[in-house]
ROMARVO-689706 format. One record per residue (C-alpha): residue number from 1; residue in one letter; x, y negated, z. Coordinates in pm, whole numbers, plus 50000, padded with zeros to 5 digits. Example, Ala and Ser with C-alpha at 12.3 -4.5 7.8 and 13.67 -1.06 7.14 Angstrom:
<pts>
i; aa; px; py; pz
1; a; 51230; 50450; 50780
2; s; 51367; 50106; 50714
</pts>
This chain:
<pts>
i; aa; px; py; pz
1; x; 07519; 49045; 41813
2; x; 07554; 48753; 41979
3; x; 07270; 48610; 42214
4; x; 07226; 48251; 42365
5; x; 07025; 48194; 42730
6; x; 06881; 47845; 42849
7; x; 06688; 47691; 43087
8; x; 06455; 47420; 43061
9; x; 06238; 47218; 43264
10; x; 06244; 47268; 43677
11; x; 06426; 47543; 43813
12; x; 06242; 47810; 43986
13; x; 06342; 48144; 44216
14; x; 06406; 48418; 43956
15; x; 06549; 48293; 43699
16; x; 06888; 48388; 43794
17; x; 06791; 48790; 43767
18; x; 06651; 48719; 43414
19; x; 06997; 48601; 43369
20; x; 07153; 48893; 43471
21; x; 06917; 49146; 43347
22; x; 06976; 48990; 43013
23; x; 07339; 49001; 43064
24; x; 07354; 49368; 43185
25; x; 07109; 49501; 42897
26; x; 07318; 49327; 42652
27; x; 07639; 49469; 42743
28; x; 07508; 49828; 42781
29; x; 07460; 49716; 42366
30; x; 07778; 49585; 42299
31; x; 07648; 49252; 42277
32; x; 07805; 48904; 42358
33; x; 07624; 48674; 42555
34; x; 07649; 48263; 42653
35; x; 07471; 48071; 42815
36; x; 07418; 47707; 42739
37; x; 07460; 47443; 43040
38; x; 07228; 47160; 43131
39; x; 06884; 47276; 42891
40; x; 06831; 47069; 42565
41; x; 07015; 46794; 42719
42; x; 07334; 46962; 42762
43; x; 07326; 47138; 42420
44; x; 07256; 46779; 42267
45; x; 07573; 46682; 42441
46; x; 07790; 46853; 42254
47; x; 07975; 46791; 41900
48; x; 07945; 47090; 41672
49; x; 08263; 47005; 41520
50; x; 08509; 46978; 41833
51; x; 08550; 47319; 41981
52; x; 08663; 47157; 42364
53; x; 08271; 47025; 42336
54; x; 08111; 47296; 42256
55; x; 08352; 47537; 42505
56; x; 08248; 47291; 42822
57; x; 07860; 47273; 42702
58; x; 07830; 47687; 42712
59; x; 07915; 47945; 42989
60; x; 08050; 48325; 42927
61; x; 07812; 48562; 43061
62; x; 07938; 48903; 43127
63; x; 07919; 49187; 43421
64; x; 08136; 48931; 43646
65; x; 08001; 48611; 43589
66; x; 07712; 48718; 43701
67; x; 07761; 48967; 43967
68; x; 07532; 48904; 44251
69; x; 07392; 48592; 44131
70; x; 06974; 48765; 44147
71; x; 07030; 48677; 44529
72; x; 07068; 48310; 44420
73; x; 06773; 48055; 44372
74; x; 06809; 47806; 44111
75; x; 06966; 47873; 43718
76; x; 07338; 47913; 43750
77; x; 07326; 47728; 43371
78; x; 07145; 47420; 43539
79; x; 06822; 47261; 43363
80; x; 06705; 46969; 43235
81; x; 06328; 46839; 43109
82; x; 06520; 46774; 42732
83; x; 06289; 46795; 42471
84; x; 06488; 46749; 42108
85; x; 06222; 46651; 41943
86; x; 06129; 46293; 42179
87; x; 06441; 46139; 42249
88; x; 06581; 45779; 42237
89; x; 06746; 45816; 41926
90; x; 06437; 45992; 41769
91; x; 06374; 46390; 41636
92; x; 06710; 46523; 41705
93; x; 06629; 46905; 41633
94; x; 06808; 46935; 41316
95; x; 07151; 46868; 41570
96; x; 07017; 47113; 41783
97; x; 07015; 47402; 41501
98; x; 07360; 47261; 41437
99; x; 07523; 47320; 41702
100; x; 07360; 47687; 41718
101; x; 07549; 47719; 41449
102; x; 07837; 47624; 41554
103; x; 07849; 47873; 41830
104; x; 07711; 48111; 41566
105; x; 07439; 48256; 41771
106; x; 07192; 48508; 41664
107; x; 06959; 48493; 41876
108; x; 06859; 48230; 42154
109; x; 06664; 48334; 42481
110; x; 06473; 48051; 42603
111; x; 06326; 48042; 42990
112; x; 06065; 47720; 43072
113; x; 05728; 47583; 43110
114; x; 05490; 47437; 42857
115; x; 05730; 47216; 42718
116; x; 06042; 47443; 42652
117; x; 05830; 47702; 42524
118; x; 05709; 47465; 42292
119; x; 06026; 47391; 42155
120; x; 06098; 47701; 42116
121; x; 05753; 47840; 41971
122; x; 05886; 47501; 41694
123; x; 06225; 47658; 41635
124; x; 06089; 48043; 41535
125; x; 05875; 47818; 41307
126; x; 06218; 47665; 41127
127; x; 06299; 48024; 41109
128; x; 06527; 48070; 41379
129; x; 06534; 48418; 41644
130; x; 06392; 48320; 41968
131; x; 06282; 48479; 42273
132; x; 06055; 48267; 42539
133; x; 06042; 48362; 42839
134; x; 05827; 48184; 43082
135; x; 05898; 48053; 43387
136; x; 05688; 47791; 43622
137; x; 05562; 47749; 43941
138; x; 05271; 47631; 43866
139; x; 05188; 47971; 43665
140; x; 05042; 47798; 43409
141; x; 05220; 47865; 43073
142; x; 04945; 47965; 42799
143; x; 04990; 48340; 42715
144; x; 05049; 48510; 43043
145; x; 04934; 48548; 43356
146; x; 05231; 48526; 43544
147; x; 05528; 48331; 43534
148; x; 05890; 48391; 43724
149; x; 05874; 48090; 44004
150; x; 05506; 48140; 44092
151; x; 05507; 48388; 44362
152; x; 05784; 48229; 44565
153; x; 05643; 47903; 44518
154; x; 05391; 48042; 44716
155; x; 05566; 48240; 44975
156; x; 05744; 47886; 45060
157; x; 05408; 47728; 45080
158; x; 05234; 47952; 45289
159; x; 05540; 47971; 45517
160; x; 05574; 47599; 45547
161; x; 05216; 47580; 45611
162; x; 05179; 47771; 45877
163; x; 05530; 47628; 46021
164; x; 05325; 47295; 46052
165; x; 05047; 47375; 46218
166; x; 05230; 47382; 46516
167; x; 05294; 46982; 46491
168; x; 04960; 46897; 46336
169; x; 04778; 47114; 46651
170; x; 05007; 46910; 46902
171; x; 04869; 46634; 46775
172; x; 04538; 46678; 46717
173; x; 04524; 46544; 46320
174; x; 04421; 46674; 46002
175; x; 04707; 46741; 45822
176; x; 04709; 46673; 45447
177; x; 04980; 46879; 45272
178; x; 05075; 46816; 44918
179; x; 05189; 47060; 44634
180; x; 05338; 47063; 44370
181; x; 05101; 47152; 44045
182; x; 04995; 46869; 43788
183; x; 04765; 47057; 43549
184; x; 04684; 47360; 43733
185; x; 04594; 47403; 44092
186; x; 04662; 47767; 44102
187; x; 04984; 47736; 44320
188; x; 04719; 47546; 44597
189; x; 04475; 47713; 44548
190; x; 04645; 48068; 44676
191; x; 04873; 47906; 44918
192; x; 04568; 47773; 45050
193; x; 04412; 48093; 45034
194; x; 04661; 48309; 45184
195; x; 04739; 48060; 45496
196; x; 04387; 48021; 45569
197; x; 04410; 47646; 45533
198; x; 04071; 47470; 45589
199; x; 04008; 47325; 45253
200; x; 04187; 47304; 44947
201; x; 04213; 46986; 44669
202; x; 04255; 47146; 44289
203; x; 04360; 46957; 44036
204; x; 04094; 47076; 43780
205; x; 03786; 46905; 44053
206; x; 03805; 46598; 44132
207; x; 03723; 46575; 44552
208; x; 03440; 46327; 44650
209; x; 03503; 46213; 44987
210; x; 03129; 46183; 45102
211; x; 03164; 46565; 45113
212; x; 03497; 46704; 45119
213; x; 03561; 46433; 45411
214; x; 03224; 46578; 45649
215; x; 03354; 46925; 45604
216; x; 03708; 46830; 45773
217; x; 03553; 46673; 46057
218; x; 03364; 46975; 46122
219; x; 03665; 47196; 46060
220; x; 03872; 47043; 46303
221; x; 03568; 46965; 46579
222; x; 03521; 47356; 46564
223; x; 03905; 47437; 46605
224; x; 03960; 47521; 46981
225; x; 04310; 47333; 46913
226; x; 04151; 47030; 46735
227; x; 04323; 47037; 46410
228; x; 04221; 47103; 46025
229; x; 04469; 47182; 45711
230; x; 04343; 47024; 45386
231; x; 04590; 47079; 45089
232; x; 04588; 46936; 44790
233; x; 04751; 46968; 44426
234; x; 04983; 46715; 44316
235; x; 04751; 46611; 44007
236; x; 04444; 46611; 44204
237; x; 04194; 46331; 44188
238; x; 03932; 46165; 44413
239; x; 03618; 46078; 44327
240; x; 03545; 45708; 44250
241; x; 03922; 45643; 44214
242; x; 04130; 45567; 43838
243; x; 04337; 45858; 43764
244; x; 04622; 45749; 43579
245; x; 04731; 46043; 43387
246; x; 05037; 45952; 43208
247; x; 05175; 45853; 43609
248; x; 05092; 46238; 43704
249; x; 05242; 46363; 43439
250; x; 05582; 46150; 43537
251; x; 05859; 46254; 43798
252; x; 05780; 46164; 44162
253; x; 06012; 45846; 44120
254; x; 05876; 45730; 43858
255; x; 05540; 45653; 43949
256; x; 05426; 45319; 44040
257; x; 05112; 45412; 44239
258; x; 05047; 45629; 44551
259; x; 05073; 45966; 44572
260; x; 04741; 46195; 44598
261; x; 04775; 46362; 44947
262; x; 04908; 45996; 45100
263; x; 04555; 45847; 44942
264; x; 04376; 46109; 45052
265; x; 04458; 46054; 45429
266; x; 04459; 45720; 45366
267; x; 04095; 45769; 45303
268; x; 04086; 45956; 45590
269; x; 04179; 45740; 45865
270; x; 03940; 45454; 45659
271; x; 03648; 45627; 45714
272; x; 03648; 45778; 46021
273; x; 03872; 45777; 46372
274; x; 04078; 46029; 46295
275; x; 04441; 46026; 46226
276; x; 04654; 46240; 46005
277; x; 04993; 46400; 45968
278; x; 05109; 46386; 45589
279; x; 05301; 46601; 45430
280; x; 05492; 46679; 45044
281; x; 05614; 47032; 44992
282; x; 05753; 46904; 44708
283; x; 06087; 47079; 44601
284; x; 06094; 47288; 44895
285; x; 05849; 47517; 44727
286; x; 06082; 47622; 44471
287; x; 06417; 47588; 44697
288; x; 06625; 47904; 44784
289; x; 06674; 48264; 44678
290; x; 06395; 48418; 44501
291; x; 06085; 48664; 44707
292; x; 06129; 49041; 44541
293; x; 05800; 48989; 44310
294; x; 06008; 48711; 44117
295; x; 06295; 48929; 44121
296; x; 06154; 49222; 43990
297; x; 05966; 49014; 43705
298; x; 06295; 48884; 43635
299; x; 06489; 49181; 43569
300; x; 06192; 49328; 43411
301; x; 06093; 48991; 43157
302; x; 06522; 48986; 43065
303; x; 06515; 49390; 42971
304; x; 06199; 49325; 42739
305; x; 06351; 49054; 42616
306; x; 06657; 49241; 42492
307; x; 06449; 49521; 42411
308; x; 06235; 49271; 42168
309; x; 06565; 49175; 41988
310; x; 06703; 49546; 41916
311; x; 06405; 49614; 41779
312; x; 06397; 49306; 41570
313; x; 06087; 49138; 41714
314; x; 06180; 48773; 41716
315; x; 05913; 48504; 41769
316; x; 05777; 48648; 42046
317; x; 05740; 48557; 42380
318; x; 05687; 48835; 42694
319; x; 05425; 48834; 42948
320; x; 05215; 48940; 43192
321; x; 04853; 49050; 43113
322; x; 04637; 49241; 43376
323; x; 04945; 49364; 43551
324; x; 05086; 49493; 43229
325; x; 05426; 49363; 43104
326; x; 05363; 49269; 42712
327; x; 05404; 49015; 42410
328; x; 05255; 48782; 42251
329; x; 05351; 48533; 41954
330; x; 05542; 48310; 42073
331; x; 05325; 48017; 41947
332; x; 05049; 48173; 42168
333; x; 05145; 47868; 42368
334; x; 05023; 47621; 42155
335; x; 04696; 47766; 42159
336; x; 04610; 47598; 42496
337; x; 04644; 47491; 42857
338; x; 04592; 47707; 43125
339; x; 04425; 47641; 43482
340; x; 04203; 47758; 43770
341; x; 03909; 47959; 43639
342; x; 03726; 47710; 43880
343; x; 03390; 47917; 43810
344; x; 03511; 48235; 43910
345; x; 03783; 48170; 44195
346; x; 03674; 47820; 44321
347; x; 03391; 47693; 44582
348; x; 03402; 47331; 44390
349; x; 03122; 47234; 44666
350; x; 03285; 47401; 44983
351; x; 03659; 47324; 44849
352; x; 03769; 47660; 44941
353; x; 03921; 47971; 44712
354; x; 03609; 48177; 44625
355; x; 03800; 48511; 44599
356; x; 03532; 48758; 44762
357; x; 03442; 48947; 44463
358; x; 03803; 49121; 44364
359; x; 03740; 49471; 44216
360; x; 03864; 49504; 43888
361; x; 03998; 49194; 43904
362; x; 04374; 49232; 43757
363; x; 04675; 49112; 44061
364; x; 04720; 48750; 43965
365; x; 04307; 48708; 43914
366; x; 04267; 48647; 43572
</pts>
């Protein structure tokens, strides 16, 4: 048997276990693993029929190649956002199945967001073995309720959180942090929960100044240090203002307009005398070595996912439901987008987490 691994979309903490869990399980099999460099991108790269190509585009994965790498953040394969199906020079899947030929592998084990797992949910459709695993720190694949990235993502928000309330107090501002999360403002919405931040912007409610901007001024007028926190998701929105969504959907340097948390304050300091301290967590939320929740859920998602392919179930993709490891089809992903439960975990009018009510509630609230 021989198995393929890639990454796709943004790296996260954890996906280097899943690497090496997939590794390890598949040599305790006798199985032969790769790993493919660089995402879709890289495998597009290559030309099936020279054999220097397709030997630089892949990496040997074995018990030394990737000794000790769960301690290291990041994908040791690298990523990219490479979908095959939307590039310049049109639908170029058919090359991608080509050049899984060429390397003659059996079965491919595919770690990403949305998009990679849609890719791959369109491959098992072609009739090809695939695996998804998901992976995002914005939790919010379809299918699961957790995905590798999502607890560190927090751990480095709440951490840099709290590191900046010492410069936001010292100055006496409200402090506008921004996160990462374009869909979902799950990641926010717990950071801001577990750092006790004063309010919290989702992306899924659109903030209307005339109240979210009241409650600040009253947050930081009660603080004994004369300071508030407000954070806010990435894709968030403020009331009365365009949202252009195909500009939050695009990289940070691609976008022509201003970035949420900087128009927030901005709206700030115009309506009142107050000044602010503004700041993106940006990549640092996802930077270093993974927290030991990620690592465990990688080594535990890679084992299932060799376990799935021994026992000849394909076109499936694992997960976590209620605190249960499982599967589901892997075109469960397709079947829609996943977000706050606003209703259940959200204070839309207070723009706080509403997380009172927790028994029987699984870990990750849904």
């Amino acid at each position: 048997m021989r198995l393929a691994i890639l990454t796709g979309g943004g790296d996260v903490p954890g996906l280097n276990p899943c690497i090496r869990s997939i590794t390890m399980s598949a040599a305790q099999r006798g199985w032969e693993v790769i790993g493919l460099r660089r995402g879709w991108e890289g495998v597009l790269e290559m030309d099936p029929s020279d054999s220097l190509s397709l030997e630089s585009g892949t990496m040997v994965l074995d018990k030394d190649s990737v000794r000790g790498i769960d301690r290291l953040g990041g994908t040791i394969l690298h990523s990219s956002r490479r979908d095959p199906r939307t590039t310049e020079s049109g639908d170029q899947t058919q090359k991608a199945l080509d050049i899984l030929d060429a390397l003659k592998i059996d079965v491919l084990i595919t770690m990403g967001g949305d998009g990679t797992l849609r890719f791959s949910a369109h491959l098992a459709s072609l009739g090809r073995k695939v695996i998804s695993i998901p992976k995002t720190m914005d939790n919010d694949v379809y299918g699961t309720d957790y995905c590798i990235g999502f607890s560190t993502a927090v751990t480095r928000s709440v951490e840099a959180i709290n590191a900046l309330r010492s410069t936001i107090a010292s100055h006496e501002r409200i402090g506008v942090i921004e996160l990462f999360g374009r869909r979902s403002g799950e990641t926010a919405l717990l950071s801001g929960f577990l750092s006790q931040s004063d309010r919290t912007v989702i992306a899924e409610v659109p903030a209307d100044m005339d109240i979210l901007l009241p409650l600040l001024l009253e947050d930081k007028a009660s603080n004994p240090e004369s300071y508030a926190i407000c954070l806010v998701s990435e894709g968030a929105t403020l009331a009365g203002h365009y949202a252009d969504q195909s500009e939050i959907s695009k990289s940070n340097t691609h976008r022509q307009g201003v970035n949420i948390g900087t128009l927030l304050a901005r709206e700030i300091e115009a309506r009142s005398s107050e000044r602010t301290i503004v700041q993106e967590l940006a990549y640092l939320m996802r930077a270093g070595e993974p927290d030991a929740l990620d690592r465990m859920v990688g080594f535990a998602f890679g084992a299932l996912a060799v376990q799935l392919i021994e026992e000849g179930r394909t076109s499936n993709m694992v997960c976590l439901t209620d605190g249960n490891y499982g599967v589901v089809p892997i075109d469960k992903v397709l079947e829609g987008t996943k977000g706050v439960n606003v209703s259940g975990l959200y204070d839309a009018s207070q723009y706080r987490a509403n997380l009172l009510q927790v028994e029987n509630m699984p870990m990750f609230l849904y």
